[in-house]
Kinemage of the C-alpha trace (Angstrom):
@kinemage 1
@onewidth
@group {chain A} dominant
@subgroup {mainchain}
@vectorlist {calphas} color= white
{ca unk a 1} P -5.315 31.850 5.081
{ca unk a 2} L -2.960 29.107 5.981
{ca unk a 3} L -0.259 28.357 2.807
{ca unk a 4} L 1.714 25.633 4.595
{ca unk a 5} L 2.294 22.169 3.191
{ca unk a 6} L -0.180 19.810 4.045
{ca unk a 7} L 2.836 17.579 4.643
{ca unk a 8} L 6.055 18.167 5.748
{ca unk a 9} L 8.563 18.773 2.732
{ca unk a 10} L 11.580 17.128 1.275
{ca unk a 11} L 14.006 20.245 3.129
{ca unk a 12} L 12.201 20.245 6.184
{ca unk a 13} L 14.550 20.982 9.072
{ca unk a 14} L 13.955 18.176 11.872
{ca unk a 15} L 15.892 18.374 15.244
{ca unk a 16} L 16.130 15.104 16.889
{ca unk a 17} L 16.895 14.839 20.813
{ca unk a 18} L 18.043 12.018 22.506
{ca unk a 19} L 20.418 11.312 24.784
{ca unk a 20} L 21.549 7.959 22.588
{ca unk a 21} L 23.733 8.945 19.848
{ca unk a 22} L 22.963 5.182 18.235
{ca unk a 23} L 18.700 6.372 18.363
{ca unk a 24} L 19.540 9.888 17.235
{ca unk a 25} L 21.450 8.029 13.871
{ca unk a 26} L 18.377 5.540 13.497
{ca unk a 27} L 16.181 8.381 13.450
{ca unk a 28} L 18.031 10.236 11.052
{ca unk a 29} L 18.684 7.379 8.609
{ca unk a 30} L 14.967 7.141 9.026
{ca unk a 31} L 14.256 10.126 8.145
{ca unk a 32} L 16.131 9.702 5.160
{ca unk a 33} L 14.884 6.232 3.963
{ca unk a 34} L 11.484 8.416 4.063
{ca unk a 35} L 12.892 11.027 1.616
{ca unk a 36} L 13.395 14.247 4.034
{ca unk a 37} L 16.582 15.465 2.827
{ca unk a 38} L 16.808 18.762 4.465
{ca unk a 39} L 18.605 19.327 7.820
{ca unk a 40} L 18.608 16.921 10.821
{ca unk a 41} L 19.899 18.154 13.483
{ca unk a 42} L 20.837 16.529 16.912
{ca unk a 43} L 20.610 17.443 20.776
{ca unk a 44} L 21.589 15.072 23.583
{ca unk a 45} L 19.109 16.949 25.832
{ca unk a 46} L 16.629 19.681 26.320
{ca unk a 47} L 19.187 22.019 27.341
{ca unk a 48} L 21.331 21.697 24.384
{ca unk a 49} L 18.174 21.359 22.099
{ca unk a 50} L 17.154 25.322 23.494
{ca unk a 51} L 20.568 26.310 22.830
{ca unk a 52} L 20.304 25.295 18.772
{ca unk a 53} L 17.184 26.829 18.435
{ca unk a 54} L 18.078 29.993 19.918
{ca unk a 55} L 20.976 29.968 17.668
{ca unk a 56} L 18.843 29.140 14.850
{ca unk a 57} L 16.613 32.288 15.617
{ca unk a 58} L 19.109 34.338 16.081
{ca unk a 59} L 20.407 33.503 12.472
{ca unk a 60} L 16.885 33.548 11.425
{ca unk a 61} L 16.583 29.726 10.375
{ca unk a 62} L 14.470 28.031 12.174
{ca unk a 63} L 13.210 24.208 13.083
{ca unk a 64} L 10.396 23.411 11.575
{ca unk a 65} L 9.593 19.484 12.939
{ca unk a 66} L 11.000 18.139 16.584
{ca unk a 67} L 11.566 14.438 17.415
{ca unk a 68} L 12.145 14.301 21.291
{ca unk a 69} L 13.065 11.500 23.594
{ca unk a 70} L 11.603 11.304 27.268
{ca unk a 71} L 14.016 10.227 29.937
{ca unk a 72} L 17.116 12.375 29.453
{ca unk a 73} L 19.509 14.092 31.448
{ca unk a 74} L 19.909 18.011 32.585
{ca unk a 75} L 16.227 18.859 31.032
{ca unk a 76} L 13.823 15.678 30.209
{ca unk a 77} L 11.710 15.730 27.039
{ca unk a 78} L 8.825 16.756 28.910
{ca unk a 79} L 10.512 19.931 30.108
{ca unk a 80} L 11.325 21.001 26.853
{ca unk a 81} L 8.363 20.105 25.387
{ca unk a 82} L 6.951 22.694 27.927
{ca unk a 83} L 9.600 25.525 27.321
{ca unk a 84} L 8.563 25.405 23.390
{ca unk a 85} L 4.657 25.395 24.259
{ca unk a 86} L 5.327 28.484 26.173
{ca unk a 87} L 7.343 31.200 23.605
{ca unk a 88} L 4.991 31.705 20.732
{ca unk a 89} L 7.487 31.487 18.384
{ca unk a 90} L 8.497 27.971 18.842
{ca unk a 91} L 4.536 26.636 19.831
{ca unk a 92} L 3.327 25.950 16.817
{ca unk a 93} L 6.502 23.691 15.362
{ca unk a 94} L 5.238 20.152 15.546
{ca unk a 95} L 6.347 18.161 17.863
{ca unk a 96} L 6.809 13.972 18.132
{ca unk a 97} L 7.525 12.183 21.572
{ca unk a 98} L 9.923 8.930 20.801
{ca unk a 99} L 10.515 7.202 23.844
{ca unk a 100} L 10.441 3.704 25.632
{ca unk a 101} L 7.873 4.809 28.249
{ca unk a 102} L 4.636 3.342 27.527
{ca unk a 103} L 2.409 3.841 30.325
{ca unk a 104} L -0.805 5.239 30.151
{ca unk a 105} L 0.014 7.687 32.274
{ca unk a 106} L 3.531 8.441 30.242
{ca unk a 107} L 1.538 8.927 27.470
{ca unk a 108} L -1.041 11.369 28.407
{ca unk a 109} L 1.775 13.942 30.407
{ca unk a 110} L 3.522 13.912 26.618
{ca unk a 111} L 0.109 14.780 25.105
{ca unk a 112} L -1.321 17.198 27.719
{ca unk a 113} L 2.308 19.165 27.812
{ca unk a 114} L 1.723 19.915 24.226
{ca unk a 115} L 2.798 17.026 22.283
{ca unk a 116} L 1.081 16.512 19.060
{ca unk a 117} L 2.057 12.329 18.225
{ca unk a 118} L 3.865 9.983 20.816
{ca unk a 119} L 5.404 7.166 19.172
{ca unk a 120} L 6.854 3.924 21.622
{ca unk a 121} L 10.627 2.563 20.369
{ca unk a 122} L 11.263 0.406 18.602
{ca unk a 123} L 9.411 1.965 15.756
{ca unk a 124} L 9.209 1.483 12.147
{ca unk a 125} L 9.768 3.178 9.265
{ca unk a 126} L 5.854 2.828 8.972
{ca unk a 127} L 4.743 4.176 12.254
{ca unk a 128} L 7.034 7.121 11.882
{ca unk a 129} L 5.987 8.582 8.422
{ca unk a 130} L 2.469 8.059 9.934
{ca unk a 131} L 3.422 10.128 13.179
{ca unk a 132} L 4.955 12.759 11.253
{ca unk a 133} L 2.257 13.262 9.200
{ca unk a 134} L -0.381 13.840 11.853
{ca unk a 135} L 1.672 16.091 13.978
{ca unk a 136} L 2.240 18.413 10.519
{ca unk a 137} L -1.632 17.510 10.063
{ca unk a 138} L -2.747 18.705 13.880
{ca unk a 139} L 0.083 21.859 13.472
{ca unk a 140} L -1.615 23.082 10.244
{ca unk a 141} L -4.544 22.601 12.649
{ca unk a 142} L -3.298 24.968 15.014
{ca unk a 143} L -2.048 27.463 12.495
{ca unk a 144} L -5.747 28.416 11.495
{ca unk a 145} L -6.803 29.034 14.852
């Protein structure tokens, strides 16, 4: 039996990833305005992004909600997206694509790598608590299987 939050909670952990530092501080005032007060982390890239949350694991914290840009440098959101889907212990932390590709074709590589929302910028404070909430929803999801 599942006993996680049907919603993400006021201390969830979110790591943001972006290689804008001005999106990365939007996103986490948003994330504030929406009343997660817990940690919010930042990464410029994948690369650095894999590097917090091994050092995370190894001090046995962990992040439990990921906000990831596309188009980045040294490892794209897309690549990290598929280096989480692969290590069990990171596959089943929801996961929200925030980027200004939006394509069709964009679109479905984010969901088909493993992506549970995809959200196009500029977003609002709206769209976002709805995003977050369906990829905690479609996690939870995931957890019971």
């Amino acid at each position: 039996m599942n006993s996680r939050p049907t919603e993400p909670q006021r201390m969830t952990t979110f790591l943001v990833i972006d290689d804008m530092e001005n999106i990365r501080a939007q996103m986490r005032r948003n994330l504030k305005k929406l009343g997660y007060e817990g940690k919010r982390i930042q990464a410029e890239n994948g690369v650095q992004a894999i590097e917090i949350m091994q050092e995370f694991r190894d001090h046995r914290d962990e992040v439990e909600f990921i906000i990831c840009d596309i188009d980045m440098p040294e490892m794209n959101g897309i690549e990290f997206l598929k280096w989480t889907r692969k290590d069990d212990y990171y596959s089943k932390i929801p996961f929200l694509m925030v980027t200004t590709l939006s394509e069709v074709d964009n679109i479905c590589e984010a969901i088909e790598a493993g992506a549970d929302e995809y959200i196009v910028k500029p977003w609002t404070l709206e769209m976002l608590q709805e995003r977050i909430l369906t990829c905690w929803q479609k996690c939870n999801k995931r957890l019971e299987t």
